[in-house]
C-alpha positions as CSV (number, residue, x, y, z in Angstrom):
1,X,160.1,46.7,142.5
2,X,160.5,43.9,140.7
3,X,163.1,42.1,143.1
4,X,160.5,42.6,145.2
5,X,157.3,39.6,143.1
6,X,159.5,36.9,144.3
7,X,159.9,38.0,148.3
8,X,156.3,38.5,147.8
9,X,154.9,35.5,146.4
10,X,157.2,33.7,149.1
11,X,155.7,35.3,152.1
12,X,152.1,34.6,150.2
13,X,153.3,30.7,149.6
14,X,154.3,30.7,153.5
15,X,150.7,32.0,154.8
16,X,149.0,29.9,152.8
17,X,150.6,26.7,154.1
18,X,151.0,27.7,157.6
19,X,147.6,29.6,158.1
20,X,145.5,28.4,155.2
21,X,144.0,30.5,152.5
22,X,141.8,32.7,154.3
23,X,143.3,33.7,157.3
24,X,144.1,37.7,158.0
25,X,147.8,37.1,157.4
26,X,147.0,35.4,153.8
27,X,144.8,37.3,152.5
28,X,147.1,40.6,153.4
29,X,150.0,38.9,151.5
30,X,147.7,38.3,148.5
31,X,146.6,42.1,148.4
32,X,150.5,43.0,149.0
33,X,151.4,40.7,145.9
34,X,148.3,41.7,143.4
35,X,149.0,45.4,144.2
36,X,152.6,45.0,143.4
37,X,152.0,43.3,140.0
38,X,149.8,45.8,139.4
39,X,152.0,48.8,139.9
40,X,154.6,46.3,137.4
41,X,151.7,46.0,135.2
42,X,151.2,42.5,135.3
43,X,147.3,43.1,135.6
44,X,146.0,39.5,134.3
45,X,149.0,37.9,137.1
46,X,147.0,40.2,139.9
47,X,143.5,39.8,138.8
48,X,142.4,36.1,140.2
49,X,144.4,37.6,143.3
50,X,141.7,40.6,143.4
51,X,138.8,38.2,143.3
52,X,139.8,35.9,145.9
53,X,140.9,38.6,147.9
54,X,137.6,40.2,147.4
55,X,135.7,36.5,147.9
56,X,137.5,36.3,151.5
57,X,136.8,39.6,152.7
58,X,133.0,39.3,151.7
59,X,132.5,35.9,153.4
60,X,134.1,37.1,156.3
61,X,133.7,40.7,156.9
62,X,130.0,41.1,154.8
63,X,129.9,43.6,151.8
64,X,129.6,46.6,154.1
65,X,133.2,46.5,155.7
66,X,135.2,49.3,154.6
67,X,138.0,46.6,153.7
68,X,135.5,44.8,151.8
69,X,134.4,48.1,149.8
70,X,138.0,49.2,149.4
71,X,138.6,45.3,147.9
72,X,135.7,46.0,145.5
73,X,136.7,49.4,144.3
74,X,140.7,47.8,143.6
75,X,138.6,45.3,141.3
76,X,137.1,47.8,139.5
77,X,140.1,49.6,138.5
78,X,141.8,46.6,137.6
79,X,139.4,45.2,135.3
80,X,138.9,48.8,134.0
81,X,142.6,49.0,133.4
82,X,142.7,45.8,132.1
83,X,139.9,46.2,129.6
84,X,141.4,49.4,128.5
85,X,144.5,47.7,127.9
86,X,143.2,44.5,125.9
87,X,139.9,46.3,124.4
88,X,138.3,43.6,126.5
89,X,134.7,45.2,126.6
90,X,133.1,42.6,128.8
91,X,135.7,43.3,131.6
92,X,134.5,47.0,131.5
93,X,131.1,45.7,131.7
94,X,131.8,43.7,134.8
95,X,134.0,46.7,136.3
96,X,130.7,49.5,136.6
97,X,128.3,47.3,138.7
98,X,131.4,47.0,140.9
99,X,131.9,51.0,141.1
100,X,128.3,51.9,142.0
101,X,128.5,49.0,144.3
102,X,131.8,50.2,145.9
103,X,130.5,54.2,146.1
104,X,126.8,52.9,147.3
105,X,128.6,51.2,150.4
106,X,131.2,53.9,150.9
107,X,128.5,56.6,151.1
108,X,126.4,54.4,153.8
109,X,129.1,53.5,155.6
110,X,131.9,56.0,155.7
111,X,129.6,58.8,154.3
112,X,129.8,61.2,151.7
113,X,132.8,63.5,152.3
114,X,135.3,60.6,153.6
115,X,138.5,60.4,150.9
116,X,137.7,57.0,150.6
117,X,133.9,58.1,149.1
118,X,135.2,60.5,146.9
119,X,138.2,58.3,145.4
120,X,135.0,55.9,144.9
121,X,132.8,59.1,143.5
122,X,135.7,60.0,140.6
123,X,136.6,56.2,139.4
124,X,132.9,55.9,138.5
125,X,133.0,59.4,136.9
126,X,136.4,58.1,134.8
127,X,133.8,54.9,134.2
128,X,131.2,57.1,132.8
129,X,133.1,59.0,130.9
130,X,135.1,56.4,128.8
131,X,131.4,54.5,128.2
132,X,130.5,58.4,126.6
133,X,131.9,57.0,122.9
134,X,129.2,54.6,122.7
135,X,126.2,56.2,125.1
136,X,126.9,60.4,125.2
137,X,124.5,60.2,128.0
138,X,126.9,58.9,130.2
139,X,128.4,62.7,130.2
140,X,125.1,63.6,131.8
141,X,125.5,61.2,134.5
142,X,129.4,62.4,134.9
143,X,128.7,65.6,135.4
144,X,127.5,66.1,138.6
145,X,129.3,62.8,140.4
146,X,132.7,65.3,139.1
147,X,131.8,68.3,140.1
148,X,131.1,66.5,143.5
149,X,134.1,64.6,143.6
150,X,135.8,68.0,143.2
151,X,133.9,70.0,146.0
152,X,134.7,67.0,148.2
153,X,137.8,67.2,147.4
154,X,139.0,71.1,148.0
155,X,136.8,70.8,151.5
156,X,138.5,67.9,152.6
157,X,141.9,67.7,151.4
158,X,142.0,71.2,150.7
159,X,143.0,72.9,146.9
160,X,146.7,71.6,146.4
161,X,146.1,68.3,147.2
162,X,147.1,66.1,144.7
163,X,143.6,63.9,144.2
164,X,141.9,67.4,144.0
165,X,143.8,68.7,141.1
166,X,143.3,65.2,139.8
167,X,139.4,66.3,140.2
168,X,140.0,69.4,139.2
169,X,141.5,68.0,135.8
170,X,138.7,65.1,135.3
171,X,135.8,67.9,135.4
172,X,137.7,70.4,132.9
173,X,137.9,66.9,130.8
174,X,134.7,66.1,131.0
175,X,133.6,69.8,130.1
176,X,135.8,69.5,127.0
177,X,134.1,66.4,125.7
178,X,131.1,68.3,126.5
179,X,131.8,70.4,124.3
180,X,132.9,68.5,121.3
181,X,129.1,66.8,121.2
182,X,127.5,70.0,119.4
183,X,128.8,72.2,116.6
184,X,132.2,74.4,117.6
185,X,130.4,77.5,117.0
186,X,127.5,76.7,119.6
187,X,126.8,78.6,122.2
188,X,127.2,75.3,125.0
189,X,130.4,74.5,123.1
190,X,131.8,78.1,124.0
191,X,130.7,77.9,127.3
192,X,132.2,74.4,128.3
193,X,135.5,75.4,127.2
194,X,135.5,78.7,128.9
195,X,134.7,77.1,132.5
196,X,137.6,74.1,131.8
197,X,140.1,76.4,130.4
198,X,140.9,77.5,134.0
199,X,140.6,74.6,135.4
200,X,143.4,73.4,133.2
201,X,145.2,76.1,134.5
202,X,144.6,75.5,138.3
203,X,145.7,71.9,137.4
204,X,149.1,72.8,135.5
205,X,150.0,75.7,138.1
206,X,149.4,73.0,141.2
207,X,150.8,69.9,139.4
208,X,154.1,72.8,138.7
209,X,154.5,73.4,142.4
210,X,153.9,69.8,143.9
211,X,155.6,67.8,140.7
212,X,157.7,70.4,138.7
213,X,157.7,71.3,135.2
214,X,158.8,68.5,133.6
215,X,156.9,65.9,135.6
216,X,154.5,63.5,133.2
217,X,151.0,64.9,134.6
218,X,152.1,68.7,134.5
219,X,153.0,67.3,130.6
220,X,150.2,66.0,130.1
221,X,147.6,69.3,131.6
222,X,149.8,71.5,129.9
223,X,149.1,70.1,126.3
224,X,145.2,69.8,127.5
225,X,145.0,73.4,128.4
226,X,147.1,74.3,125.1
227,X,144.3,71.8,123.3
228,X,141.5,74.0,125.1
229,X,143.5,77.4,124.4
230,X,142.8,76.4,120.5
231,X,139.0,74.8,120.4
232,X,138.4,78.7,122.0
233,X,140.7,80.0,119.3
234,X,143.7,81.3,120.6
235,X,146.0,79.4,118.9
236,X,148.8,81.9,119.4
237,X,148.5,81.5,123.6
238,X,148.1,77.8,122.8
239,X,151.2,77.0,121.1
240,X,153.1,79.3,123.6
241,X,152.5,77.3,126.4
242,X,153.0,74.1,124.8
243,X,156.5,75.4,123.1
244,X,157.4,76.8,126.4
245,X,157.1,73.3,127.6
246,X,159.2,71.7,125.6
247,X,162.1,74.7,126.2
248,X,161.7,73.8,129.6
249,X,162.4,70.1,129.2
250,X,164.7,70.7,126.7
251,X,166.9,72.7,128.8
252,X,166.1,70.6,132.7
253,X,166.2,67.7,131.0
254,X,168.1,67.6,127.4
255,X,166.8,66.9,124.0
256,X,166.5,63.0,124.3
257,X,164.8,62.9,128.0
258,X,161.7,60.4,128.0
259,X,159.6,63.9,129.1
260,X,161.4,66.2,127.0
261,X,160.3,63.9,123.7
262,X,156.3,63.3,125.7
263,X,156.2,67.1,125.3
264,X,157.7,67.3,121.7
265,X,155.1,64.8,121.2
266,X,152.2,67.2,122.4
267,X,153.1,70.0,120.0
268,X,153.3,67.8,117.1
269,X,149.9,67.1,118.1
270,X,148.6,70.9,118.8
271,X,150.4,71.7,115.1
272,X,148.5,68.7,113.6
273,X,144.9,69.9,115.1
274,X,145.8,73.2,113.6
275,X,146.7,71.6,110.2
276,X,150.3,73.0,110.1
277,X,151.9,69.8,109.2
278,X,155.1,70.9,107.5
279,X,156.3,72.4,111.2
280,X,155.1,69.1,112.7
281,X,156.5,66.9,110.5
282,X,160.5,68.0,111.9
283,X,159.4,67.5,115.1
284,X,157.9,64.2,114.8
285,X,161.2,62.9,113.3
286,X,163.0,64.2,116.4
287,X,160.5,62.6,118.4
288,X,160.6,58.9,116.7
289,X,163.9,58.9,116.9
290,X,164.7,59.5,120.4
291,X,162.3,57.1,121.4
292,X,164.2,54.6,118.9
293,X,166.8,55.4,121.0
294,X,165.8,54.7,124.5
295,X,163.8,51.9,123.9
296,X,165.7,50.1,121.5
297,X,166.4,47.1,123.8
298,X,162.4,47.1,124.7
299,X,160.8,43.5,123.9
300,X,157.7,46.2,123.4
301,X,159.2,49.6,122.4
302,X,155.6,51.3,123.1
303,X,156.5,54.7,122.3
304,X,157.9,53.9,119.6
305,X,155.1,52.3,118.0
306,X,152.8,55.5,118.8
307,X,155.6,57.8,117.4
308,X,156.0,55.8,114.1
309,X,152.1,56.1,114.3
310,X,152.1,59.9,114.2
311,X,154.3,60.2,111.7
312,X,153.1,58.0,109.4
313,X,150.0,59.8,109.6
314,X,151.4,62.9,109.0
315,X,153.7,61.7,106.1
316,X,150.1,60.5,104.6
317,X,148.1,63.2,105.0
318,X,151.2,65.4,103.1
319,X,150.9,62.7,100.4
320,X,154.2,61.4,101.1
321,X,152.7,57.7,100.9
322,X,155.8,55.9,99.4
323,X,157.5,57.0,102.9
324,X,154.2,56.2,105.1
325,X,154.4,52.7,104.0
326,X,157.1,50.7,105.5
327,X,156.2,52.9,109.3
328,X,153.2,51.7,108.8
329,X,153.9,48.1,108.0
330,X,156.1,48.6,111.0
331,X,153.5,49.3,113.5
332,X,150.8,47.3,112.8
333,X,153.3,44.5,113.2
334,X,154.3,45.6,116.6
335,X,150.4,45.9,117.4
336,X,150.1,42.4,116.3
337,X,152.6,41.0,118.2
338,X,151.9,42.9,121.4
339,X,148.6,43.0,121.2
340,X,147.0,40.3,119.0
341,X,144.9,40.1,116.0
342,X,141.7,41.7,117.6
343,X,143.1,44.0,119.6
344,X,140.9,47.4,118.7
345,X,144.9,49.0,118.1
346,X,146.0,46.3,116.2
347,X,142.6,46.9,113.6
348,X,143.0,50.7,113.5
349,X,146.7,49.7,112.3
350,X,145.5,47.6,109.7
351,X,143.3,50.4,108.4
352,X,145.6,52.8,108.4
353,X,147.8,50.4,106.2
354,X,145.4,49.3,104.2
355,X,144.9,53.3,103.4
356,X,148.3,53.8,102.6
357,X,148.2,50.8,100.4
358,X,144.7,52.2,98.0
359,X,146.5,55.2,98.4
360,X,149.8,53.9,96.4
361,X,147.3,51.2,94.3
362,X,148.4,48.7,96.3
363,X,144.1,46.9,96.4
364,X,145.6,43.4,96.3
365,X,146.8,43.6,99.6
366,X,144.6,45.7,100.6
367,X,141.8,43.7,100.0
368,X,143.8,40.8,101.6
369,X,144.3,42.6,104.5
370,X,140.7,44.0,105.3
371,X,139.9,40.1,104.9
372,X,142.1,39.3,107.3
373,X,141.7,41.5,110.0
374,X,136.9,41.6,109.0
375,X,137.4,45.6,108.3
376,X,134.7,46.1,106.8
377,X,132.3,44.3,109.4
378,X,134.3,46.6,112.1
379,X,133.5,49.6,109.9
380,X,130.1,48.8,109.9
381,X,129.9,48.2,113.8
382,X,131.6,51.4,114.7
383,X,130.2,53.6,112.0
384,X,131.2,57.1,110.1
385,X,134.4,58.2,112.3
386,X,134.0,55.8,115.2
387,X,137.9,53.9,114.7
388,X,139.7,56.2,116.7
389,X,141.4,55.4,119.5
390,X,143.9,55.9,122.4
391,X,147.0,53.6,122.5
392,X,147.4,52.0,125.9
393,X,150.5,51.4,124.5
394,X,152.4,54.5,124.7
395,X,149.6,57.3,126.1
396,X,149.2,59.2,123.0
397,X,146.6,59.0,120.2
398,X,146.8,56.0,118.2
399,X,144.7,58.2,115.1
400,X,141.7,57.5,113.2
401,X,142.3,55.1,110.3
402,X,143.9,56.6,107.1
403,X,141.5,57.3,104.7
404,X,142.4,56.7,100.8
405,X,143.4,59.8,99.3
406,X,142.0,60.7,95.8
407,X,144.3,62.4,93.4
């Protein structure tokens, strides 16, 4: 793919001094080249190419084209994407107008079961549910734009396709985080998880046939459905299916394969929910280093950052602060250099180090750092437990900030 950018941005140089800038020809070489650097995920490179793209198309085919709506919707996942990535908020902010405007048109002009609709229908859903950390009503609104995306889906595309077990998988998520807004032992909490639990399933035994075992999203459902197995408490079905998991990678695949370590990487995190951080601590070794491994030539080595992350956490929360030190050092440096200073990763690495450091006695530097990096201000804005979050980095949990540890 990426021999492909400069034939690309060639034939896009060529259109645009033969035909000009908005002719057909141009502005299908500039959607060519701006999905291309998005699939090589150079989003900021494609961005200005969505927005022109998307200026031509409204000026000359009006915001109701279907090519117009389907220009709309690509900006709205890119500046989603792109404001996961970065933690640029505004860009999020910019991306949901542009999703209710792209599903509006798409239900008035193409209707509401064409695929186009319901890709439309389930971005907004994935919109509303990542804006549920700071507004949990946004679930409300989530809920019923899923379950429709999903209906739509099975009638039209029928149950194996592969964007309905994505649907399937988005409403069994969205039921989870339903359930983790009121106390474990409620009623609706027990409920949620007992409608997505086989969804989960649906999505693993589908992904399984169309992907295979060891394929990434199957990975990925598999430690879901284990995580769902253990809010409902059956931990003993839950860490079955995820150490089945990794015995199937381990023996498709071998001990260092990129997926056999993703799924090594899942149990350390069912055994860390569960509190059983002795057994994950092995396992998190075995994980950091194969990642050291692969990616040791990386200018970004982004699974290795989140695996040094894990188990510096876990070497904290054993007490084993002297060894949690230098990982953490470690990572928030690779945060800050891949990232920048106000990157929301970068800050949750600073505040994990500046745990570790009150934990060994360490306040000088810790006090320098929280200076640094305004960590109390960002405590303040986020509030009791709000500095969690997901590493774009590497796909796994980048974990709430270390908290000092009194003897």
């Amino acid at each position: 793919m990426e021999a492909a950018e400069p034939l690309s941005r060639e034939k896009l140089a060529g259109c645009r001094s033969q035909l000009g800038d908005n002719h057909p020809d141009t502005v299908t070489a500039i959607d060519t080249l701006s999905q291309l650097l998005s699939d090589l995920g150079k989003l900021e490179d494609a961005l200005p190419l969505k927005r022109e793209s998307l200026r031509v198309k409204r000026e000359q085919l009006g915001d109701r084209h279907p090519d117009t709506l389907l220009s709309v919707n690509n900006l709205a996942v890119l500046l989603n994407d792109l404001g996961r990535a970065t933690g640029n908020s505004k860009m999020l902010r910019e991306a949901e107008p542009l999703k209710r405007e792209a599903l509006a048109g798409c239900r008035e002009v193409l209707g509401n079961r064409h695929p186009h609709t319901l890709a439309s229908i389930a971005n907004l859903a994935d919109m509303l549910m990542q804006l549920a950390h700071v507004d949990p009503r946004a679930l409300e609104e989530a809920e019923p734009l899923c379950r429709e995306a999903l209906a739509g889906s099975r009638e039209v595309l029928g149950d194996n396709h592969p964007d309905t077990l994505k649907a399937v998988g988005n409403l069994a998520a969205l039921l989870v985080d339903q359930a983790h807004l009121v106390p474990p032992d409620h009623p609706m909490a027990m409920k949620k998880l007992k409608e997505a639990e086989p969804l989960y399933r649906e999505a693993v035994i589908g992904f399984t046939r169309g992907l295979g075992s060891t394929h990434p999203t199957t990975l990925s459902f598999v430690s879901e459905q284990a995580r769902t197995l253990l809010d409902l408490g059956k931990p003993k079905d839950a860490e079955r299916i995820q150490r089945d998991s990794v015995s199937g990678c381990r023996a498709a695949l071998g001990d260092s394969h990129p997926e056999t370590l993703v799924s090594l990487t899942h149990l350390v995190g069912l055994y860390r929910a569960q509190n059983k951080l002795s057994e994950a601590e092995p396992l998190a070794r075995e994980a950091l280093a194969g990642w050291r491994a692969l990616e040791a030539n990386e200018p970004v080595p982004r699974h290795t950052m989140t695996a040094i992350n894990i188990l510096a956490e876990l070497l904290h929360a054993q007490g084993k602060d002297k060894e949690a030190l230098p990982l953490c050092r470690e990572v928030h440096k690779g945060f800050l250099l891949a990232l920048g200073p106000a990157h929301p990763f970068t800050l949750s690495s600073s505040e994990n180090l500046v745990g570790v450091l009150r934990s060994l006695g360490k306040h000088s530097e810790a006090d320098a750092i929280t200076k640094e990096f305004n960590l109390n201000e960002r405590q303040r804005q986020m509030g009791p437990g709000g500095t969690g979050a997901r590493s774009q980095l590497g796909g796994a949990p980048v974990d709430c900030p270390i908290e000092e540890v009194s003897d």
